[in-house]
N, C-alpha and C positions, 0 to 999 in steps of 0.2 A: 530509635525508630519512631518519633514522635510522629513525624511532619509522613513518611512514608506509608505507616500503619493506617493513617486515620484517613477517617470519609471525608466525600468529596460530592458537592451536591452541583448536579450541571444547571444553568438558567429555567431549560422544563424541568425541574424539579425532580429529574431523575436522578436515584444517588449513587456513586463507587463506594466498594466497601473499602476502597485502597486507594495508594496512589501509582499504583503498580498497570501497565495495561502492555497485554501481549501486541505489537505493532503488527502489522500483515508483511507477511513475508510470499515470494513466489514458492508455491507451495506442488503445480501440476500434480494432483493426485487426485482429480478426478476420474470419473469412468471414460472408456472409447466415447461414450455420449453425452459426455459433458455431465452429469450430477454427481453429485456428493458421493463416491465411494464408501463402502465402509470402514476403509481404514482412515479415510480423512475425518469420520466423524468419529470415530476412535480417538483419535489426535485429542480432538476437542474434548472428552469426555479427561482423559489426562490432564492436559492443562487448568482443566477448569479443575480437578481435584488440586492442583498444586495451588489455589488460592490466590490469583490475580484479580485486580476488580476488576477488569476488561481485556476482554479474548475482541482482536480484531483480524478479521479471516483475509487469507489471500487473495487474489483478484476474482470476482465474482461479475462476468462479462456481460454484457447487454445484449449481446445477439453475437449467435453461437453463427456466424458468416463472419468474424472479426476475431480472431482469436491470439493472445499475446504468448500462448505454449500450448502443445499440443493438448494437454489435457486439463486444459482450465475449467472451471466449474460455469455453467452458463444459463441464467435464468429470463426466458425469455414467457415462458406462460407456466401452467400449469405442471405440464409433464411430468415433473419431476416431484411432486409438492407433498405426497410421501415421506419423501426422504428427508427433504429439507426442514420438514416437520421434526425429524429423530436426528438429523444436526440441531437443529434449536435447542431440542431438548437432551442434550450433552452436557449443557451447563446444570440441568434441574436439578434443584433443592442447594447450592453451590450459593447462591448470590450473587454469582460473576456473573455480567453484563456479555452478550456476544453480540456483535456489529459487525456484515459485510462489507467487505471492501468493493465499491460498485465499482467496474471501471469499463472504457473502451479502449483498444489501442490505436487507434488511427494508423501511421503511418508505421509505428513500430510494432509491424507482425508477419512474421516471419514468412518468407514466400512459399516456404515447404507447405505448411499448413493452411495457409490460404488463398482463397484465388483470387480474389481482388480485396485492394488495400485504399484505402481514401485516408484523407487529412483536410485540416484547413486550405491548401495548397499544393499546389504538383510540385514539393521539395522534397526530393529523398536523402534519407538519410547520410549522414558524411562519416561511416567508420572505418574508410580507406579498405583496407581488401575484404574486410566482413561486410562492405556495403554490398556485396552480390547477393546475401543472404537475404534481402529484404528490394519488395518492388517501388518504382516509382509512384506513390502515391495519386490517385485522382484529387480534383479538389471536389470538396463538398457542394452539391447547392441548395439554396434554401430551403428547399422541402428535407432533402437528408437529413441538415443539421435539425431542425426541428422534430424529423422522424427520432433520431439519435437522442433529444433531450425526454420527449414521452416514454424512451425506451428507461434512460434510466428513472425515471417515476415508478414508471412500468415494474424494474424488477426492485426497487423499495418498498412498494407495497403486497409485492406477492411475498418478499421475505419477512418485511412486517407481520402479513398474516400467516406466517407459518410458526412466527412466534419468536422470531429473535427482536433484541431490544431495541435497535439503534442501526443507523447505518454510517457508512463512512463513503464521501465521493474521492475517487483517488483523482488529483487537482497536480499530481506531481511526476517527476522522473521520466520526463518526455513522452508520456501515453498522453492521449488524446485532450484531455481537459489543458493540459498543459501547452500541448504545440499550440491551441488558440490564444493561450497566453504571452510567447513569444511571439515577436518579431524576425527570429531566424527560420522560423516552419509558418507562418501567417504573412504573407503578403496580400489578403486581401486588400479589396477597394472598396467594401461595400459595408453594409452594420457589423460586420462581426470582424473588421480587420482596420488596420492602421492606428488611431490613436488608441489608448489603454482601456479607456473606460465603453472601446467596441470589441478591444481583443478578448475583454473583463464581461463582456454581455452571455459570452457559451457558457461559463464555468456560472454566474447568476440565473440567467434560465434553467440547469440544467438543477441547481437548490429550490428554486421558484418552485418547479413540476415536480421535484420530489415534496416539496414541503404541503404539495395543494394533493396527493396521492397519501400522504400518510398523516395528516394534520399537525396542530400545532405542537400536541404533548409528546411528540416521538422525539427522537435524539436523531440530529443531524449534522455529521462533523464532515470536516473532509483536511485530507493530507495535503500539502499544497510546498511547492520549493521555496525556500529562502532565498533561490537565485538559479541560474542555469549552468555556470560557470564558464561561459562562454562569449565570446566577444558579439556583441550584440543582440545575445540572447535577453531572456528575461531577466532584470537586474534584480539588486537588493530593496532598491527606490521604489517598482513596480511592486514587486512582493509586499511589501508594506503599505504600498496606495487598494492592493488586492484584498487582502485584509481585514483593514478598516472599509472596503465597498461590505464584504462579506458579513463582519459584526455587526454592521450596518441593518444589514436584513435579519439579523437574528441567528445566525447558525450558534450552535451548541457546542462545537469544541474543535479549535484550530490545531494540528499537527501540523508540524514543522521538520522539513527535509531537505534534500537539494540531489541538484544533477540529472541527469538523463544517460542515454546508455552512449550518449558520443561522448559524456564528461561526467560517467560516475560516482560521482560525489558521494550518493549515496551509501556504495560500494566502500569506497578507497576514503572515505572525506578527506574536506577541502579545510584544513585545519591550520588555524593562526596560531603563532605560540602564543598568546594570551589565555588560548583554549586547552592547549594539550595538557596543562596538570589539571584542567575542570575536564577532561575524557570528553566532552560532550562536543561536536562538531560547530552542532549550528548556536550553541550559547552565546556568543555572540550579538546573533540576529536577535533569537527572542526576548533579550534583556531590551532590547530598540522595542521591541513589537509590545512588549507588556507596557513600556511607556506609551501608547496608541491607541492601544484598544484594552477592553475589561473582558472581551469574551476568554475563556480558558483556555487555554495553552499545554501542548504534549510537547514534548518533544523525543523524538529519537532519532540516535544514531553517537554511537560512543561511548553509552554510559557502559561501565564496567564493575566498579568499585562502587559497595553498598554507603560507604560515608560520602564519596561526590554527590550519589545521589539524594541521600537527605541534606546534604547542604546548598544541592540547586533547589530544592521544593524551601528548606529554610529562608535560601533570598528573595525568596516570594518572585523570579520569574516566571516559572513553571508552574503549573499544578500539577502535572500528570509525568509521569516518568516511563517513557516508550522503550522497551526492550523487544529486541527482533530475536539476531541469531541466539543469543542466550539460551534462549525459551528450549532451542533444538538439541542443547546437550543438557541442558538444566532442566526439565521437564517441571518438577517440582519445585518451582526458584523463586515463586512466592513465599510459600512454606520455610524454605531453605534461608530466606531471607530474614521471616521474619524469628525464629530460632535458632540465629547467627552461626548455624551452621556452616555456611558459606559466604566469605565476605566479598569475593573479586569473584568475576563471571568471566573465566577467558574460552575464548574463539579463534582457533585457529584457520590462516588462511591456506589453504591448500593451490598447490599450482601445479601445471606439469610441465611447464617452462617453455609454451609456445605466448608469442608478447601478445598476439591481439586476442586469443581468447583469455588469458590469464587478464586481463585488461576491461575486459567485457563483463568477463563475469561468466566467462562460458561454461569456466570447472567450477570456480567458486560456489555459484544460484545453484546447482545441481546439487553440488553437495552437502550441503544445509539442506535441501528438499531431498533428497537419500535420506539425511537423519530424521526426517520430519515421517517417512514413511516405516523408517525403524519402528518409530513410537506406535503408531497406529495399526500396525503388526503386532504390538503388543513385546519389542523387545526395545533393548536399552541402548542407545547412543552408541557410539562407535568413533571415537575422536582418530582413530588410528587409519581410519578409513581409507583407501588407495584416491588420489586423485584421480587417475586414469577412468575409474571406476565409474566414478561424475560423469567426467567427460561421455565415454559410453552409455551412460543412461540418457544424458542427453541430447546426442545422436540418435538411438533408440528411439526415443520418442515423437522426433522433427521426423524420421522418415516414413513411421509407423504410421504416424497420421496421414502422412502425405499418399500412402497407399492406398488407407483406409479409404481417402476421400477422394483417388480415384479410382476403387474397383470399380 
């Protein structure tokens, strides 16, 4: 456990007590009004006992008019700042690190729950019969997008001062930072469309105004794809010119992913056989990326097995080792880790055998966020769990809202 065990000092001099960091996962368990529930901050208070050096939270929304699940967690002022106070402090006296995942959805947000959907451009989603579930997108205009970049400053700095450490922008998986990154959802004409380094100005601005709300000594990462896996999407070449724009400015710590919800990657990855005895998906990529750039490198999606993982941090591509669903049956899987109690992390995928939601992620996402709600109820994982189950909760929750928001 050399390379795993030991600290990890980011550019601001912030330090992990590990190489271990919980990845943000969809998590929908906040309140009917979007704040931090008490079982979500339950959650955290578990995993942070289990010894991670970094808790990184599920999506945490810009404005609660834009919502990627009915019950996403949403910080747009104050209202809530209580709470998010006694989320912060889930981690105390622990030395894990906790960082929101900041995000908007742009175009991928569900039509139940919201009334109007924007994007870089009027392209709606392509997921053949699930694309009724979501509306045609407005395109942004210049005032928006700029409104949308102060937002997320906006909610960095109120999370800052509530007392968490770090933030993360989520830069991936076809939300919002990402369609301006592509060329299959960005046809603009104007600064923020057509060549790379205007599709590359939202996802910079959007670091610029957090970095000018929280200063220089904070920790500012963000998730960003390796590629979109789609034909004329965001390539591998782009990701890499994105990157090196980003290191450029200073960010603190680059995670590496891929795909979006018409080409999951994330989900299902998109795995070479050069990768599949190293578990890791995008390994690949980040071996290219650490040749490019010096900023630090996460990666998640695949690790499984606790010696892949000390022998990706040993080849010195990685520093950070991203585990998502793990975290949801494994609660304690730092710990566990490092008193070789447990050596393999498995995740089962659950399905109930319809192809476009199994495909989507429609049982899957629910069902790892069922477990994640186990925890913060204060009971223990459930690997046996019904699919069907999923599936219903998260039906439940699309229509719930959808009520909610037009009584």
């Amino acid at each position: 456990m050399k390379n795993i065990a030991s600290s990890f000092t980011l550019p601001n001099g912030s330090v992990l007590k590990n190489r271990i960091a919980k990845s943000a996962m969809s998590e929908n368990f906040g309140t009917r009004n979007h704040a931090p529930s008490k079982g979500l901050i339950n959650a955290y208070k578990v995993w942070a006992k289990g010894n991670p050096g970094l808790l990184i939270t599920g999506n945490v929304m810009v404005d609660s008019m834009a919502l990627g699940e009915a019950r996403n967690v949403v910080v747009e002022d104050y209202k809530d700042f209580e709470l998010l106070k006694k989320w912060a402090r889930s981690v105390e006296g622990t030395g894990v690190h906790l960082w929101p995942q900041i995000n908007h959805p742009g175009r991928q947000a569900f039509a139940a729950i919201n009334r109007k959907t924007v994007g870089p451009s009027a392209i709606s989603l392509n997921l053949g019969s699930a694309s009724k579930m979501f509306k045609m997108p407005i395109a942004l205009s210049d005032e928006e997008i700029w409104d949308i970049i102060k937002r997320f400053g906006n909610t960095a700095r109120i999370m800052k001062e509530a007392g968490f450490t770090g933030c993360q922008i989520h830069g991936a998986h076809g939300y919002l930072v990402s369609q301006f990154l592509s060329s299959n959802s960005n046809i603009r004409t104007d600064k923020w469309g057509g060549s790379l380094s205007n599709r590359a100005r939202f996802v910079l601005e959007v670091y610029r105004e957090i970095r000018r709300q929280v200063g220089s000594d904070y920790p500012i990462a963000i998730k960003i794809n390796s590629a979109d896996f789609q034909r004329g999407g965001f390539t591998e070449e782009e990701s890499m010119e994105v990157i090196r724009f980003l290191s450029n400015e200073g960010i603190d710590l680059i995670e590496i992913s891929g795909g979006t919800y018409e080409r999951p990657a994330m989900i299902q990855g998109d795995r070479k056989k050069s990768t599949i005895s190293r578990e890791a998906y995008f390994l690949d990529y980040i071996e290219k990326a650490r040749k490019l750039i010096k900023t630090p490198l996460l990666l998640t999606g695949g690790f499984r097995s606790v010696s892949v993982m000390e022998k990706a941090l040993q080849d010195g591509g990685l520093d950070v080792v991203g585990l998502a669903r793990p975290f949801c049956l494994y609660p304690n899987l730092a710990n566990q880790i490092f008193d070789g109690s447990v050596e393999r992390f498995e995740t089962p995928i659950p399905l109930i055998g319809i192809k476009f939601l199994d495909k989507l992620g429609g049982v899957e996402l629910p069902w790892y966020e069922l477990q994640i709600q186990r925890i913060g109820k204060g009971k223990s994982p459930k690997t046996n769990l019904l699919a069907i189950l999923a599936f219903w909760f998260s039906l439940k929750s699309l229509f719930f809202k959808y009520f909610w928001k037009n009584k």
